[in-house]
VEXLUMKE-830775 format. One line per field, with one value per residue (C-alpha): z, x, y; residue number from 1; residue in one letter. Coordinates in steps of 0.02 Angstrom, whole numbers, plus 50000, padded with zeros to 5 digits. Example, Ala and Ser with C-alpha at 12.3 -4.5 7.8 and 13.67 -1.06 7.14 Angstrom:
BEGIN
c3 50390 | 50357
c1 50615 | 50684
c2 49775 | 49947
k 1 | 2
r A | S
END
This chain:
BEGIN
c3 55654 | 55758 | 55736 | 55784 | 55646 | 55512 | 55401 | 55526 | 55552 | 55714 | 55761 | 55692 | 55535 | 55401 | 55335 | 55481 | 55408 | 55280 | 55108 | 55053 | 54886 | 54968 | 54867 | 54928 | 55075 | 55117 | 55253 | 55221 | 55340 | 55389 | 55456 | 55511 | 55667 | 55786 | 55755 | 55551 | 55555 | 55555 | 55655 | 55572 | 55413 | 55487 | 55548 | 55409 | 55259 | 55366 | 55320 | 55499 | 55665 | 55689 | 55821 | 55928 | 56045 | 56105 | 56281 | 56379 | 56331 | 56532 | 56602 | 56594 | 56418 | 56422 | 56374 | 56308 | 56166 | 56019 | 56092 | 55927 | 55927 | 56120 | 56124 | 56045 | 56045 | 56213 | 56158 | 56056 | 55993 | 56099 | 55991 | 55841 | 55739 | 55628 | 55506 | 55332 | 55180 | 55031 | 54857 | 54744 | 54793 | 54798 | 54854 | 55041 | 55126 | 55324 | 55385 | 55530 | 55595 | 55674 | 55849 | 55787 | 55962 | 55942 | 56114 | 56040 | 55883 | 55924 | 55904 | 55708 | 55690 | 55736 | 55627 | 55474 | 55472 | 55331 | 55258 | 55080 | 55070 | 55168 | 55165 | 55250 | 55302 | 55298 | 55392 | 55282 | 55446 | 55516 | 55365 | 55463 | 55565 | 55403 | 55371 | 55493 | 55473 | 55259 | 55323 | 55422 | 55284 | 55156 | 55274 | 55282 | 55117 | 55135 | 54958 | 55004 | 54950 | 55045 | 55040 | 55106 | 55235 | 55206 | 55362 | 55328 | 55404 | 55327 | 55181 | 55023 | 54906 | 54745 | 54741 | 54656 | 54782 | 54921 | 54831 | 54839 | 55011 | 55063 | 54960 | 54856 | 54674 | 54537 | 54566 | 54725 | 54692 | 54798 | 54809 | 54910 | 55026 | 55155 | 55307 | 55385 | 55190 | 55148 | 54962 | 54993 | 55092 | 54972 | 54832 | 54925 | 54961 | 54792 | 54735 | 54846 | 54751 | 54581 | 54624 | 54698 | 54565 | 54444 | 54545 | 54499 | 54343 | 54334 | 54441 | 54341 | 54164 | 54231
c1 55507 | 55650 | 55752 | 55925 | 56007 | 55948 | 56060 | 56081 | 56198 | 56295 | 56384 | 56431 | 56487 | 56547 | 56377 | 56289 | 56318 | 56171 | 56290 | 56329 | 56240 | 56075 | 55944 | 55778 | 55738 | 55578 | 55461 | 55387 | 55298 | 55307 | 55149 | 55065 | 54996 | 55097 | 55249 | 55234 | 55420 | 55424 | 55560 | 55659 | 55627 | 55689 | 55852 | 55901 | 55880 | 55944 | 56136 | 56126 | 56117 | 55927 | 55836 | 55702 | 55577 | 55564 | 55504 | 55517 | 55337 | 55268 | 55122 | 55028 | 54983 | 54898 | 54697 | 54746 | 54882 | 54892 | 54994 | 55021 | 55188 | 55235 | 55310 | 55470 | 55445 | 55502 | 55504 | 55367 | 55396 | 55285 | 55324 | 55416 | 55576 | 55691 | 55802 | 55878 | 55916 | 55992 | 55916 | 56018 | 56146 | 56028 | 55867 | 55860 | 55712 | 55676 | 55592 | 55466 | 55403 | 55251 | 55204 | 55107 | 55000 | 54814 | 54833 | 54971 | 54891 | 54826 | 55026 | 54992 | 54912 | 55081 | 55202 | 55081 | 55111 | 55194 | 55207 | 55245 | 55172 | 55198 | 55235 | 55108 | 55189 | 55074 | 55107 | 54991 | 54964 | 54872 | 54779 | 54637 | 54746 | 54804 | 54616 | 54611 | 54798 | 54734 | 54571 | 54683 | 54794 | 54640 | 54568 | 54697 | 54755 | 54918 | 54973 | 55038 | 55094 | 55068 | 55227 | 55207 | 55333 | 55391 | 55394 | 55475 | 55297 | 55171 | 55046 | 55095 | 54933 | 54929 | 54934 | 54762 | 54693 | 54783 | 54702 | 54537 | 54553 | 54601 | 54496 | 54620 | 54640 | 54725 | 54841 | 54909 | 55058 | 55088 | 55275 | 55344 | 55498 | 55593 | 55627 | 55773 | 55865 | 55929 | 55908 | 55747 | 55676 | 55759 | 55684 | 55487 | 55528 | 55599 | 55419 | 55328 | 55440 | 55411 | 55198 | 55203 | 55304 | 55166 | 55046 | 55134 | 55122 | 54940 | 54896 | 55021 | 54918 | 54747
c2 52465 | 52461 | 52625 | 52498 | 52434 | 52576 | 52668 | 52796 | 52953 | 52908 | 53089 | 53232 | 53256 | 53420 | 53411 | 53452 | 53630 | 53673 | 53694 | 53861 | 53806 | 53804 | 53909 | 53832 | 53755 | 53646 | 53601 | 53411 | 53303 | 53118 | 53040 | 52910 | 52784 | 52711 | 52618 | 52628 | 52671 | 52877 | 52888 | 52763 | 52841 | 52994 | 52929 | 52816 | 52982 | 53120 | 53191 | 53265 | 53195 | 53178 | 53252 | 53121 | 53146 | 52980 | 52929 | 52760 | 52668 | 52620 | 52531 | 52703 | 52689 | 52536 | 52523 | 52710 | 52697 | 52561 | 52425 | 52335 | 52277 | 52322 | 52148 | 52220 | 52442 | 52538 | 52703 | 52807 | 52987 | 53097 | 53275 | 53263 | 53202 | 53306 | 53275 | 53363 | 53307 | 53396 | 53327 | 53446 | 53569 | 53694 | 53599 | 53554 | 53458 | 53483 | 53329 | 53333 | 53172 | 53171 | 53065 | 52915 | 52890 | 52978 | 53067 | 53165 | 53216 | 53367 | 53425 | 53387 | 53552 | 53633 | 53521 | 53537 | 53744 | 53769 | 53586 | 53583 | 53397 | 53263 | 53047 | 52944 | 52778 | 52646 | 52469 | 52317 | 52226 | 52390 | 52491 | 52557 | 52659 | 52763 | 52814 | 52961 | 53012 | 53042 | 53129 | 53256 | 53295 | 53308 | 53433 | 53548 | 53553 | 53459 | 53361 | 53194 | 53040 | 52861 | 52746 | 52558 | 52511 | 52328 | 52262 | 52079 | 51999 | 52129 | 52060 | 52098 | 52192 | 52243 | 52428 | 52463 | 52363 | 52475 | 52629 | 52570 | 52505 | 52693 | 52771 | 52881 | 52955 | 52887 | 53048 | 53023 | 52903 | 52746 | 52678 | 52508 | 52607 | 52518 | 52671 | 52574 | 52618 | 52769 | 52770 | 52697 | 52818 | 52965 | 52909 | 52909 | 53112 | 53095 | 53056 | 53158 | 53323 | 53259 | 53234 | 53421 | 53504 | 53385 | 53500 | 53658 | 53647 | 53594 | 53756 | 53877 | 53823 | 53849
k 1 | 2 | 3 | 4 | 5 | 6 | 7 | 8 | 9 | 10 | 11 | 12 | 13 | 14 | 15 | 16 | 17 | 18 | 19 | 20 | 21 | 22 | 23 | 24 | 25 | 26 | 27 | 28 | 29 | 30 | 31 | 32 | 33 | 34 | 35 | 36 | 37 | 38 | 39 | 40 | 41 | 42 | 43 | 44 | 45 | 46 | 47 | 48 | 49 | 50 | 51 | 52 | 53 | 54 | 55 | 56 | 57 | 58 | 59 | 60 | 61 | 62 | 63 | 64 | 65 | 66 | 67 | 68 | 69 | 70 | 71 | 72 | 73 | 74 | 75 | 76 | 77 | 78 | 79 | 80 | 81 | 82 | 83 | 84 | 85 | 86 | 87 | 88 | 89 | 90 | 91 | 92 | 93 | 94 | 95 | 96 | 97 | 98 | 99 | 100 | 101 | 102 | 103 | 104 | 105 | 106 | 107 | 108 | 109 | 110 | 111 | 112 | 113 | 114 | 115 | 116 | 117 | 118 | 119 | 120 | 121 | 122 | 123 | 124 | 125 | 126 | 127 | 128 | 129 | 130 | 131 | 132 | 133 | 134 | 135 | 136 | 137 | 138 | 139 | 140 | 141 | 142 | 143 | 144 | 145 | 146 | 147 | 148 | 149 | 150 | 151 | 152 | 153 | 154 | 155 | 156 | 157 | 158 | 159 | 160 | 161 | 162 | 163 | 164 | 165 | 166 | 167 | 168 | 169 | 170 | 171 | 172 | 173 | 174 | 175 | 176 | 177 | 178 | 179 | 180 | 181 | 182 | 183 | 184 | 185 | 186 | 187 | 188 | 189 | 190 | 191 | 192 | 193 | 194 | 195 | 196 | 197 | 198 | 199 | 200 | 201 | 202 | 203 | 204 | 205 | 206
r X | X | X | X | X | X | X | X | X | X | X | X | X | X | X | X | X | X | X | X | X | X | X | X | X | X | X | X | X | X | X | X | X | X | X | X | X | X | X | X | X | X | X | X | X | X | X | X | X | X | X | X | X | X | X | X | X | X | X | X | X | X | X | X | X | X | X | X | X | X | X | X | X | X | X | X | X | X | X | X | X | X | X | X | X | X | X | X | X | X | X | X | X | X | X | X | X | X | X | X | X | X | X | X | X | X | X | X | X | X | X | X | X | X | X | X | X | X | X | X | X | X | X | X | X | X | X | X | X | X | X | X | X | X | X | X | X | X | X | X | X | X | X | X | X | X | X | X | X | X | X | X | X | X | X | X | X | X | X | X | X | X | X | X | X | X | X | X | X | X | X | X | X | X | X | X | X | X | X | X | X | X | X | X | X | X | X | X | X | X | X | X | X | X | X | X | X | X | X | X | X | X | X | X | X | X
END
């Protein structure tokens, strides 16, 4: 998804300063393959000026990256995105995007340190790439939730059919989010707080 033309923060502004009200501040995660719109997602939600990674995509990476959609991408992330975003007044989330090609996966390990949960963004046109992306987060621990990017050409599925196609619980929530929209992509980390407080609770009355 093209990061041009998202609801982005174009230079600095006041609130590039974290508010004095801030009384918690957390670490969340978005992942996924290549080119499922992490760094879009990034851009469009963030109150500050996000920081990129990205790198000119050249003839080097061919027969060793995912090409899908090379046609019309140039750049790829090759370490990370960050952006903030304040919920509340007191409640402010530090977003880490991860870098969607395989060869730079082993740099997951690093981002997921301290991870409160993450988003996996899944593209319709590309499932199987989301498989291994939920088996890392499974193995170490990290709640998640999976939003579907709408990509104007992507298939439309039912959800439940989604949910058995990746093999997850009835628990994990699955939301429609489009990452070039601000309140879009507030109200996915809006879901992903409200499923990890959910899992709060559950722990705190065992």
């Amino acid at each position: 998804m093209d990061f041009k033309g998202s609801d982005t923060v174009t230079g600095p502004r006041a609130e590039d300063h974290l508010p004095h009200t801030a009384r918690a501040a957390v670490k969340i995660v978005i992942v996924g393959g290549f080119g499922v719109g992490k760094t879009t997602m990034v851009g469009s939600v963030s109150e500050i000026r996000p920081l990129t990674t990205e790198e000119t995509m050249t003839q080097a990476g061919i027969g060793v990256d995912d090409d899908y959609g090379s046609e019309t991408k140039t750049a790829t992330t090759v370490a990370m995105d960050f952006g903030r975003i304040s919920l509340t007044d007191q409640l402010v989330l530090y977003l880490f995007g991860t870098p969607g090609q395989e060869r730079f996966w082993f740099l997951w390990n690093g981002l997921f340190e301290g991870a409160l949960g993450a988003v996996v963004l899944i593209d319709t046109r590309r499932l199987e790439v989301s498989f291994d992306v939920i088996g890392r987060l499974e193995e170490r621990g990290v709640p998640f939730v999976v939003a579907i990017n709408d990509f104007p050409d992507a298939p439309r599925y039912p959800v439940e059919d989604l949910r058995a196609a990746l093999d997850l619980p009835e628990e994990i929530p699955i939301v429609r989010c489009d990452a070039r929209r601000r309140a879009s992509s507030r109200d996915t980390l809006m879901t992903l707080m409200r499923f990890l407080h959910s899992l709060a609770m559950t722990s705190a009355h065992r």
